[in-house]
N, C-alpha and C positions, 0 to 999 in steps of 0.2 A: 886841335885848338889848345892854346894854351894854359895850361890848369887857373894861374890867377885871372885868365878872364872867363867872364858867364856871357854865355849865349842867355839872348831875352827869352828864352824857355826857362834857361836856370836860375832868371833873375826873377822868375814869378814863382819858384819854389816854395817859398818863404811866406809871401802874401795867400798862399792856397794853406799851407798850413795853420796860419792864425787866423782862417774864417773857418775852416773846419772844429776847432777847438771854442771858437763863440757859437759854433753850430751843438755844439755839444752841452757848453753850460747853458744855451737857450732850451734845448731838449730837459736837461735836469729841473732847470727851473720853472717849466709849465709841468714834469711830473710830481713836486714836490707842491707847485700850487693846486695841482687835482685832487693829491691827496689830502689837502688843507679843505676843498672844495668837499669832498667825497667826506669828509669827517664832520666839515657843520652841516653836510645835508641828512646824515647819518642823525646825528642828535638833534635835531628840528624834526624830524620824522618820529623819533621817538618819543620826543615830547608832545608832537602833535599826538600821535595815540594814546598816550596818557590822556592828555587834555579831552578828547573823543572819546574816552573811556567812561571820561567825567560828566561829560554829557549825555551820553545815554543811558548813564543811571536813572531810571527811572522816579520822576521828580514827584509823582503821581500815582496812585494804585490804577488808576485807568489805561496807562502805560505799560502795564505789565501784561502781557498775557496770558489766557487761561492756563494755560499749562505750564507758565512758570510760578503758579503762587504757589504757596504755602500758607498753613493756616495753625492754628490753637485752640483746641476744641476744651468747652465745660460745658459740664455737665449741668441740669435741671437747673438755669437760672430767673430771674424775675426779669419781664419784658418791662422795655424804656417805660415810663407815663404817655399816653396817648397813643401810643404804637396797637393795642389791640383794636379792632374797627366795633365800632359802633353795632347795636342789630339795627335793621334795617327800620328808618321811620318816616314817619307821611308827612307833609307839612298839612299845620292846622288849616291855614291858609285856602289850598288844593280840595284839602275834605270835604270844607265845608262849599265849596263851587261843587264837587260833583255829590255832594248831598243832594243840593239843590237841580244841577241840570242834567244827571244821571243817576235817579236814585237807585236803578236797577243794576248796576254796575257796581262791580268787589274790587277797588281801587287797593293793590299789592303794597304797593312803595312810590316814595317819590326818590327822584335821585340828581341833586343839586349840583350845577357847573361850580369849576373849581372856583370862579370869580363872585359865585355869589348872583349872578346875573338871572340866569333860567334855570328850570327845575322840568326833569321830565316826570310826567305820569304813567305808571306803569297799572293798566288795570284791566279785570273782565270781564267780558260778555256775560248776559245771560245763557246766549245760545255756543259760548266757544268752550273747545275741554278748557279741562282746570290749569293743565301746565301748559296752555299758551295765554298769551295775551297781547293788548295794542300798545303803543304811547302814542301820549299826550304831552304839546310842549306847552310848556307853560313859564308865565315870566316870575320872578321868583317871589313876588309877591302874593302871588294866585290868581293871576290873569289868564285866563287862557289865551292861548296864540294859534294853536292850528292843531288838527288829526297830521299825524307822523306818518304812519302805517298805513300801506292798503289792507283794502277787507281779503286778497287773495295771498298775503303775508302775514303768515302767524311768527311772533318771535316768542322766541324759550329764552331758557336761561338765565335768570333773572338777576343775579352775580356777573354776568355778561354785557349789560346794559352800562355800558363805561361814556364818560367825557374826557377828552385831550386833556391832559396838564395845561396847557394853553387857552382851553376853554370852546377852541376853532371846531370843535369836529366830535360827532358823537358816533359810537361804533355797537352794534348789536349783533345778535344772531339769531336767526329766522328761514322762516322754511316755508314752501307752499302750504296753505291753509287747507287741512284733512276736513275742513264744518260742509256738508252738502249743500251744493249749490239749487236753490228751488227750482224744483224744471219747470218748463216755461207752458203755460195755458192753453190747447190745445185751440185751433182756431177756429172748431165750431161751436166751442162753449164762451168768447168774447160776446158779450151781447155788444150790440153797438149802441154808443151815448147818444142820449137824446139831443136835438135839434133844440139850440138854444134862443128861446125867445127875444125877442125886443127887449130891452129894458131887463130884463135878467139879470142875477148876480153868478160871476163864471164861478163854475164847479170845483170844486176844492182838488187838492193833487197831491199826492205823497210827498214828502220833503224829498229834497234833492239830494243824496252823497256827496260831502265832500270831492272836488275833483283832483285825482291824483296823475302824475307822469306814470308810463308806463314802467312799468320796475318788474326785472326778470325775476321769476322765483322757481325753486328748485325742491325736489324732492325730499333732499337732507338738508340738515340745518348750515349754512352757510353765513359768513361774514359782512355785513350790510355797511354800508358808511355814507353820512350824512353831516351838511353841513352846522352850524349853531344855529340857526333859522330852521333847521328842519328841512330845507333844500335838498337839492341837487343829491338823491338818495338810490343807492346804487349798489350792487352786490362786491364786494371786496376778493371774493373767492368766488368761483364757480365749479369746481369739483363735485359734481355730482358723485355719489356714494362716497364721500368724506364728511364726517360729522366733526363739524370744530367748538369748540367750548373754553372756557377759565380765557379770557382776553384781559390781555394789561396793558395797557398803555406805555410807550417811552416815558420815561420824562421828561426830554424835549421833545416830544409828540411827533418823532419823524417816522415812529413804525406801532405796529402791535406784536406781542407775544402772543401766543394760542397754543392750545393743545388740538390737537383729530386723529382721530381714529376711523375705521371701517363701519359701517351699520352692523355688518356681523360681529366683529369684535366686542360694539357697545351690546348690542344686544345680548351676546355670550357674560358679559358681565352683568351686565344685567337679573339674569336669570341667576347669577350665583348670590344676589346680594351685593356685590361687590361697587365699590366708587369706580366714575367713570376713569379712563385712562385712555393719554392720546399721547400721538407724536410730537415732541415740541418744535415748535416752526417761528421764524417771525416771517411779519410780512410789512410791506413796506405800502403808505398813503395812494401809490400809483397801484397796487394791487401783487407787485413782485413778492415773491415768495420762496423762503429759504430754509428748506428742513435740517432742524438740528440735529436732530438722533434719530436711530432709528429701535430704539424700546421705547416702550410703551411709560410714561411718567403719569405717579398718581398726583402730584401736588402739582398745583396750579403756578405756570409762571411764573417769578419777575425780574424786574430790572437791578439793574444797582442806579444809586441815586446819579451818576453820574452818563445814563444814559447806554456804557460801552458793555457791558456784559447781560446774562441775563442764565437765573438759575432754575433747578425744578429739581423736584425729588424721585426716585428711582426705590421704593421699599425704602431702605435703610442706604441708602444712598444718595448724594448730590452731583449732579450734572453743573457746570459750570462753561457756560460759551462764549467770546467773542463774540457782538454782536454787528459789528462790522469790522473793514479789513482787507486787503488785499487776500491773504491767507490767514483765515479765521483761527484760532483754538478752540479746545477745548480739555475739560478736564473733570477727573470723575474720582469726586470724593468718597473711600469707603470709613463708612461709620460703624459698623457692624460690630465689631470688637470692642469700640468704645461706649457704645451704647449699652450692648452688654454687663461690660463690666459695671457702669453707669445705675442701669436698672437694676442687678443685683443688691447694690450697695442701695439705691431708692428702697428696694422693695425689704430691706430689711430694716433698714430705718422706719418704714413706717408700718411692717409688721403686716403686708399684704399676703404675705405668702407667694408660692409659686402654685406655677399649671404646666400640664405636659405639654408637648408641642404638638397632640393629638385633637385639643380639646379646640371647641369652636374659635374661628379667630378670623380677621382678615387679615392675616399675614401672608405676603406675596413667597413664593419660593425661595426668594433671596435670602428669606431670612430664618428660615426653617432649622430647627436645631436637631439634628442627628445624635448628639450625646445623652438626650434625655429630657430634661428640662429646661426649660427659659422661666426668664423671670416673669411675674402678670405685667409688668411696664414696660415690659419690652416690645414697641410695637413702631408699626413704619411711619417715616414721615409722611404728617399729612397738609403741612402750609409752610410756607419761607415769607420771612419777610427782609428787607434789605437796608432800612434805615441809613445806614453809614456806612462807606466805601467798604471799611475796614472790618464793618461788623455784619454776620449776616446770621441770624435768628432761623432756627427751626424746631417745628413743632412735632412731635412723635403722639398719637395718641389711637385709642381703637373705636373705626366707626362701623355702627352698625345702620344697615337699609333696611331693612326686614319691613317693618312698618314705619317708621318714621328715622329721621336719621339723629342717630343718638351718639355722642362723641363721650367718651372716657378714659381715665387715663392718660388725661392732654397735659404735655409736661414739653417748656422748652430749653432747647440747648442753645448755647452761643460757639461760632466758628469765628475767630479772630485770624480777616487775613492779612496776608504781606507777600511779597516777593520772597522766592528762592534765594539760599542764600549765593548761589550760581549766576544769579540778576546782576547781586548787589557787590559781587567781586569782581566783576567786566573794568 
């Protein structure tokens, strides 16, 4: 063939080369837009985690969990105004009703719904020991309203006898009643009643006991919960051989705090003198139940005002838990060193002097001093209280059981908390 002429194969040369070459700036040009693509997905993501970083800062101390706070401990300060509790008083109201309709009866305390509404009576028998007793509800004026308690439920603990923050629900502790039951008249010694005449007035009859629903009771002190009416009264725990005591209330009243321990345990302390001491647990309105630790706390639950945590004292130690949660916290503050140092400085200030760490004391092993001496102030926490998210109050002071329980020494510290600084740099 020819050289100046093209065969139609050589005449499409030409047109195959300049689509391969738009084939190419089309390839260049979606890699150069990918990377345009890949570079604001790059800094949109980045700024998203910023922005996410930002928000999960925790905007709230209830937000943070147990084990990421941090705190700011001082020493021997003056508690808020109002923050100390009342001692325990009767309304005049109540007294003077069971003046009049049980003069036999040693009426303890009354103990007022948070609303002001009802009032229960907490009082004793002639015939029951001294450390139980019944309630009585009552309306807050000094109405009586109904018998609470069966005669086969003794309740203790009289610091234990709580109402809901909401006023819905009241919670005790109580136990099968130890008072012998009368055995029953043999039935050859029944005389039989005489045949009543015509026109006769019928024969007088002992009054009637209140009538009560059937209500389980248990050998050890157990968890009881009853409505604001006094209703629908029910055991909250059934752990036979677990003694529970110190109950707190939420405050949004969706659970209780508690301490329990073993019968043998309390009784072991017992016998030393010693205040009681349980496992802290909450427990939930349905009766679910969630053990926090597993040592033994001498200070009595509680909440933070916000309902999400809940603390208790350990000797010279604080426990601090998540109270709900997918995966709870917790965390455990030692005080021991600050205390210390604390009391030293107290105790020369006011010229107490010191004592060996031989000499009588309730002080738990934790806090036993092997160098020599400890200060006389230096002694385990015996109460928390929780006022303010951020603020939480404890009290150190030495009680003695011997014969009466006599507290001295009572001095409190403030723990100021917050978040790690680990929280607050996310």
């Amino acid at each position: 063939m020819p050289i100046g002429l093209s065969s139609p194969k050589d005449s499409s040369a030409p047109i195959r080369v300049g689509s391969n070459f738009r084939r190419v700036l089309l390839v260049l040009s979606l890699i150069f837009f990918a990377a345009i693509v890949f570079a604001l997905l790059w800094f949109a993501t980045s700024y998203r985690h910023d922005s996410e970083a930002q928000r999960l800062r925790p905007r709230q101390l209830r937000d943070v969990p147990s084990r990421a706070l941090a705190f700011n401990f001082q020493a021997d300060v003056e508690l808020p105004p109002g923050l100390n509790a009342d001692e325990a008083k009767i309304l005049p109201a109540i007294q003077d009703d069971f003046d009049k309709r049980h003069p036999d009866f040693a009426l303890l305390r009354t103990v007022v719904s948070p609303d002001n509404q009802r009032a229960l009576a907490l009082y004793n028998t002639a015939d029951e020991p001294s450390q139980t007793f019944r309630i009585d509800l009552y309306s807050a004026d000094g109405t009586f309203l109904r018998n609470m308690t069966p005669p086969d439920l003794a309740v203790v603990f009289q610091d234990s006898v709580v109402w809901s923050a909401d006023s819905s629900f009241i919670a005790f502790v109580g136990r099968k009643s130890l008072k012998a039951e009368a055995s029953p008249t043999p039935a050859e010694e029944l005389a039989p009643l005489p045949a009543a005449s015509p026109g006769a007035s019928p024969v007088p009859t002992s009054s009637v006991l209140p009538a009560f629903a059937p209500v389980k009771v248990f050998n050890t002190e157990q968890i009881y919960l009853c409505n604001r009416d006094g209703y629908d009264l029910k055991p909250l725990t059934s752990r036979d051989g677990l003694i529970y005591f110190a109950l707190s209330w939420a405050p949004d009243s969706h659970g209780l705090a508690a301490l329990a321990c073993k019968e043998s345990e309390w009784n072991a302390r017992e016998k030393e003198f010693k205040t009681p001491a349980g496992r802290p647990r909450v427990i939930s309105i349905e009766g679910q139940e969630r053990l926090l630790d597993d040592s033994l706390a001498e200070a009595p639950p509680v909440w933070s005002p916000d309902s999400s945590k809940i603390a208790t004292g350990f000797g010279v130690d604080i426990g601090i838990y998540d109270a709900a949660g997918k995966s709870p916290t917790q965390a455990r503050i030692a005080l021991r060193e600050r205390l210390l140092t604390a009391s030293a400085a107290f105790d020369e200030k006011s010229s107490t002097g010191k004592k060996t760490a031989g000499e009588a004391s309730n002080k738990t092993t934790a806090v036993d001093n092997t160098t020599g001496t400890i200060p006389v102030s230096f002694n385990p926490i015996v109460r928390i209280e929780w006022p303010m998210p951020e603020k939480l109050y404890v009290e150190t002071a030495y009680v003695s059981l011997r014969s009466e329980l006599i507290k001295t020494f009572a001095r409190w510290h403030l723990l100021v908390l917050s978040p790690q600084a680990a929280v607050l740099g996310r």
